[in-house]
C-alpha positions as CSV (number, residue, x, y, z in Angstrom):
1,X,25.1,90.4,-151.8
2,X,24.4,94.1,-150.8
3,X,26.7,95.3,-153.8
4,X,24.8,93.1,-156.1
5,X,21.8,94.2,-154.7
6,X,22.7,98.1,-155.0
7,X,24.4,97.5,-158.6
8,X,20.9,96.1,-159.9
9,X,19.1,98.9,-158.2
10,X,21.4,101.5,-159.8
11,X,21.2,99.6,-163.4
12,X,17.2,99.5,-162.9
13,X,17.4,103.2,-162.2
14,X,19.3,104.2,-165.0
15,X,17.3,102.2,-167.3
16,X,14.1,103.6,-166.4
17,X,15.0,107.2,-166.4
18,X,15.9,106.5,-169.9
19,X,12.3,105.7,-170.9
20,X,11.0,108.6,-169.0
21,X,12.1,110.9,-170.9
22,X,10.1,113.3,-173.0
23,X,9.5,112.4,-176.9
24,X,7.6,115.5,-178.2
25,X,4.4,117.3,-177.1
26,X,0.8,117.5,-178.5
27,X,-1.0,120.6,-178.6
28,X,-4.9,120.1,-178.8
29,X,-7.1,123.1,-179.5
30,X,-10.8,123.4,-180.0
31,X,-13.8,126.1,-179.5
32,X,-16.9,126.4,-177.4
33,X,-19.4,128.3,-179.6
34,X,-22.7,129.8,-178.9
35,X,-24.6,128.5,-181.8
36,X,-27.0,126.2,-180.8
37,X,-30.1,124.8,-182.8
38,X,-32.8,122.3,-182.7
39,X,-32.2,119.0,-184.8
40,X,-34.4,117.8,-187.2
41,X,-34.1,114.1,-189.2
42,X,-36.4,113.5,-191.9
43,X,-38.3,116.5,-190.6
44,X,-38.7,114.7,-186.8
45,X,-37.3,115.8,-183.7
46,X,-33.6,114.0,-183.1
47,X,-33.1,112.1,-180.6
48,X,-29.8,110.3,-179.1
49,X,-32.4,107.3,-177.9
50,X,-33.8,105.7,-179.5
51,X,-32.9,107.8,-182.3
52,X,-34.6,108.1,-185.7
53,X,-34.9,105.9,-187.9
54,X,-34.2,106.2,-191.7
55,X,-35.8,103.2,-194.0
56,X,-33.9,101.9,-196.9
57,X,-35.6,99.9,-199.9
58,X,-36.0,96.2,-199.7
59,X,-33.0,94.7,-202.4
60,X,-32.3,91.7,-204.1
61,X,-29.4,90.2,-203.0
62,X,-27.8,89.5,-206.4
63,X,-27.6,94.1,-206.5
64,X,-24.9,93.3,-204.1
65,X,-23.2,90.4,-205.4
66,X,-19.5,91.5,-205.4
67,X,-17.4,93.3,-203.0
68,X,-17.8,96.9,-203.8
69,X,-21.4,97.2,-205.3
70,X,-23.7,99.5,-203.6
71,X,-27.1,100.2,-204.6
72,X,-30.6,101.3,-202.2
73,X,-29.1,104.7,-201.9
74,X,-31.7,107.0,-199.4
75,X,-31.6,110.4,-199.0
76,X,-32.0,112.6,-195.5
77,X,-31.8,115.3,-194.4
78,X,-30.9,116.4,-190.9
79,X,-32.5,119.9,-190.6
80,X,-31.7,122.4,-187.5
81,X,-34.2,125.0,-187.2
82,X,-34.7,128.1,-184.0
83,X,-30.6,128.7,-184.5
84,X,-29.6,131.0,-181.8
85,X,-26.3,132.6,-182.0
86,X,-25.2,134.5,-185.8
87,X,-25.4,133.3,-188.8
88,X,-22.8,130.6,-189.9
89,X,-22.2,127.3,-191.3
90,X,-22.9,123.8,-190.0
91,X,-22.4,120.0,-190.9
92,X,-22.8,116.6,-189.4
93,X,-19.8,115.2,-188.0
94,X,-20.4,111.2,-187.9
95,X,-18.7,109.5,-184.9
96,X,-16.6,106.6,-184.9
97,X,-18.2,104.2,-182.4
98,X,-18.8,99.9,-182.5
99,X,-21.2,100.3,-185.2
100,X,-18.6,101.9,-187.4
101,X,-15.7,99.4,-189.1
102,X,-11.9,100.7,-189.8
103,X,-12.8,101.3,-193.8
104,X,-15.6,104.2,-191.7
105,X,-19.0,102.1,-192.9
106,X,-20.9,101.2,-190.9
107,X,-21.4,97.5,-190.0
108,X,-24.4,95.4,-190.0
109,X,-25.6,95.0,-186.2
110,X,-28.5,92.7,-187.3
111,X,-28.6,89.4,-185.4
112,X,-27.9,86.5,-188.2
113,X,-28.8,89.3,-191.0
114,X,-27.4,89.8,-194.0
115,X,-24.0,88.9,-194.8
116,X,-21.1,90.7,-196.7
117,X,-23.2,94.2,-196.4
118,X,-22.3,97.1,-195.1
119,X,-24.2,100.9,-195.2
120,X,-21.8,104.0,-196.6
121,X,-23.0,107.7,-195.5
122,X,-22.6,110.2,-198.2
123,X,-22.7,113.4,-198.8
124,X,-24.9,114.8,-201.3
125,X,-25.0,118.0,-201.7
126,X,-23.4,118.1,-205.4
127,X,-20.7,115.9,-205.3
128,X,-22.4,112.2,-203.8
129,X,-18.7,111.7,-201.9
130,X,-18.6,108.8,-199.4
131,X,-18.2,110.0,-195.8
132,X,-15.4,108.4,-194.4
133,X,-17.1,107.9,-190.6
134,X,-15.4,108.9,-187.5
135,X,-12.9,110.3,-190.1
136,X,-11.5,114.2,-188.9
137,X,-11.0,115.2,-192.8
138,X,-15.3,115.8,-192.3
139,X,-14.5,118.8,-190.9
140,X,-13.1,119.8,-194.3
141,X,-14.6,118.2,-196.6
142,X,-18.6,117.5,-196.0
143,X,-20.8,120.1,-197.0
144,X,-21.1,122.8,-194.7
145,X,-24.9,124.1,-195.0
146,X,-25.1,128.2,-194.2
147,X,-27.1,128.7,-191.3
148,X,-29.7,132.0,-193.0
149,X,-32.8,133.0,-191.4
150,X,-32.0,130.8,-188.2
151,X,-32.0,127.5,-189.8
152,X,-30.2,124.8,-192.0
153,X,-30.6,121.5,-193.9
154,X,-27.6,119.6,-194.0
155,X,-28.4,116.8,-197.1
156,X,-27.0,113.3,-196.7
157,X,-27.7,109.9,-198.0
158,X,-26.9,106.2,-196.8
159,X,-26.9,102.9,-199.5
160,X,-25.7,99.2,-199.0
161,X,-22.2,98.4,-199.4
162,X,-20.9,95.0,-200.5
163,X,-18.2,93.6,-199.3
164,X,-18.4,90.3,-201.0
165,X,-21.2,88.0,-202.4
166,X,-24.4,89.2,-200.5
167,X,-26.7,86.5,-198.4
168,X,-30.0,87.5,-197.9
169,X,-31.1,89.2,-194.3
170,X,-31.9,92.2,-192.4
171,X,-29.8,95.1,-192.2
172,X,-29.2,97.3,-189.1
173,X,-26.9,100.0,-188.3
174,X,-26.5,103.2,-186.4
175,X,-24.3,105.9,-186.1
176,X,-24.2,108.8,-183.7
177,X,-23.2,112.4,-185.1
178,X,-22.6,116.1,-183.7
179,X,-23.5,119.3,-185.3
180,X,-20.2,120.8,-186.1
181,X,-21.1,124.6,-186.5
182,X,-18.4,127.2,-188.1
């Protein structure tokens, strides 16, 4: 029983120091800056909670009668103003969160609201693009506003997305975003 016993143990061991070994590194590398601004949305002080609120129009439910039909599209702007450090560059970086859905819309959090609709952040500031939220490629590719004169505004938009035949109902979203200076 005792060599049965220490074969097993010597099989486990082997075993598990095959596991354990290493199957490549990951090197993570970032920057504390200095630049630091106050936040504006719509012209209002941000806020984390309860956040601002932006209003889209009231729509007919047949606008968003098949999967991929947006329409309701609403401008805003998030502005930062008293900018500290040196002049520079600066965007919104949406964060993925439970609000957001794997396509990176963000999902309808109304209670029994409307149903096949989404929202879709864009970025308008020439080329109308779809944000893709929680997404890293924002880092490259949303507009990066140039900080001048200690202050920025970083123009984005939001509209309804369908993703099938719309049903009538409120529609309520969030999303939570950093100012990603450069």
């Amino acid at each position: 029983m005792k060599k049965i016993l220490l074969s097993s143990l010597v099989v486990s061991a082997s075993v598990f120091a095959l596991s354990a070994q290493a199957s490549g590194r990951i090197n993570f590398d970032g920057e504390v800056v200095a630049q630091t601004c106050n936040v504006t949305v719509n012209g209002e002080a941000a806020s984390l909670t309860p956040g601002t609120n932006v209003s889209l129009p009231h729509v007919t439910q047949g606008a968003l009668g098949n999967a991929g039909d947006v329409t309701g599209e609403t401008r805003f702007t998030i502005g930062l103003r008293n900018c500290l450090a040196t002049p520079g560059t600066a965007a919104a970086f949406f964060e993925q969160g439970t609000t957001v859905d794997v396509s990176g819309r963000l999902k309808n959090m109304a209670a029994g609201g409307a149903g096949n609709v989404q929202l879709q952040l864009l970025d308008v500031d020439g080329s109308n693009a779809v944000i893709n939220v929680g997404d890293a490629s924002q880092r490259t590719s949303n507009f990066h506003g140039s900080i001048t004169g200690g202050a920025a505004d970083l123009p984005y938009g939001v509209r309804y997305y369908a993703t099938g035949a719309s049903t009538a109902g409120l529609v309520t979203s969030s999303v939570t975003y950093t100012i990603d200076y450069q």
